[in-house]
C-alpha positions in Angstrom: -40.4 -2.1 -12.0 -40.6 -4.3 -8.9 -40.5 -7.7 -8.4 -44.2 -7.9 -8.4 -44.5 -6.4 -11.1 -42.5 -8.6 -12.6 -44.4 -11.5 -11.2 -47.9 -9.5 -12.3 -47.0 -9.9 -15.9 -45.7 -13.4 -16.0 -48.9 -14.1 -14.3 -51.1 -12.5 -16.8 -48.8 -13.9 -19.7 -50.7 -14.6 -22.4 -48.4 -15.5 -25.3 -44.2 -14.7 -25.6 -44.3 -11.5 -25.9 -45.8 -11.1 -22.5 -42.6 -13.4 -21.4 -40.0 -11.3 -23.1 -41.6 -8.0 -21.9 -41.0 -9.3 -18.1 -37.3 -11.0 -19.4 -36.6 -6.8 -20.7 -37.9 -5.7 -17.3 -35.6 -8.1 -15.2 -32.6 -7.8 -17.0 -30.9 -5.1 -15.9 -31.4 -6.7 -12.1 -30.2 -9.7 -13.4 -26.8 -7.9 -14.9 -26.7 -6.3 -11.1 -26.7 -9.0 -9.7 -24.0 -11.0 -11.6 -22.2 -8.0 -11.7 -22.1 -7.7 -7.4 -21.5 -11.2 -7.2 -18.6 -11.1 -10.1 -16.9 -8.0 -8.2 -17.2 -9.8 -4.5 -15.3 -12.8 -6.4 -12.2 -10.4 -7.2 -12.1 -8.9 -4.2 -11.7 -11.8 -2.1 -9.0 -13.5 -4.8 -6.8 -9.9 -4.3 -7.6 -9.8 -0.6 -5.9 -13.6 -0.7 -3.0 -12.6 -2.7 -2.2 -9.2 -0.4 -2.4 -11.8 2.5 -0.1 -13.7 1.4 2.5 -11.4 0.5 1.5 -9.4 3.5 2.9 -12.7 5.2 6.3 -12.4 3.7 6.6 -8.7 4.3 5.5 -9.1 8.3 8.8 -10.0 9.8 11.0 -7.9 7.3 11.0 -5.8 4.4 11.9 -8.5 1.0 14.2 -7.2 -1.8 17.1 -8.3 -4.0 19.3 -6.8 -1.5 22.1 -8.8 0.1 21.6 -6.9 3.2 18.9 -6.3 5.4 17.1 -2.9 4.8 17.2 -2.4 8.8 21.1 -3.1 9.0 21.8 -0.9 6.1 20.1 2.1 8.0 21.8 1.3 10.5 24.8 1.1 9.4 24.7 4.5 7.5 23.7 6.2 10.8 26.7 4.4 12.6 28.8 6.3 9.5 27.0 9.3 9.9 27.8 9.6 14.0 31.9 8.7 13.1 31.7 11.7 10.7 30.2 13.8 13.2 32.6 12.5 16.2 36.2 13.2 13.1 34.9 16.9 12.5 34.0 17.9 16.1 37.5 16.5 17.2 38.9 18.8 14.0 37.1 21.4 15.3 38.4 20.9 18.8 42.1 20.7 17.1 41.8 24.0 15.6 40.1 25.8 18.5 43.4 24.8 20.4 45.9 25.6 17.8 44.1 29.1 17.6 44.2 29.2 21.2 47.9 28.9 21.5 48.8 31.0 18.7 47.1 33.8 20.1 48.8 33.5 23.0 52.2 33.4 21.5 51.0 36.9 19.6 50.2 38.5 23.1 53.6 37.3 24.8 
């Protein structure tokens, strides 16, 4: 039922159980209603809290790390490239020494 409908029978209310007939109607609007209103209240207190760790996580990323998450990366790529750089030289070493002992099996 409507509003007005609501409003027809407390108008026309002639003893209590007119009243509780119109409270039965509106209750489940009422429940809505507290219920929206309840909900918008939670949202904005976990909206607040995400703000404020979004705060501490703008400028860099937070752990219980004594090093920077950024440096460590960085650091582990700068390992990775030396690793790269000692095998291609190992690489190069070989190719020579093969190199020169095939040349000593021709002469």
């Amino acid at each position: 039922m409507t509003v007005l409908a609501i409003a027809d029978v407390l108008q026309d209310a002639k003893d209590g159980i007119d009243l509780w007939y119109a409270f039965i109607i509106g209750l489940p609007g009422l429940v809505a209603a507290i219920g929206v209103i309840y909900g918008q209240h939670k949202a904005k207190e976990r909206w607040s809290r995400q703000e404020k760790q979004g705060d501490e996580i703008r400028e860099e990323v937070k752990n219980n790390h004594a090093e920077n998450l950024r440096d460590e990366i960085t650091r582990g790529f700068r390992e990775i490239r030396a690793d790269i750089s000692g095998l291609r030289e190992e690489l190069r070493t070989e190719r020579v020494e093969r190199i020169e002992g095939d040349k000593r099996e021709v002469a």
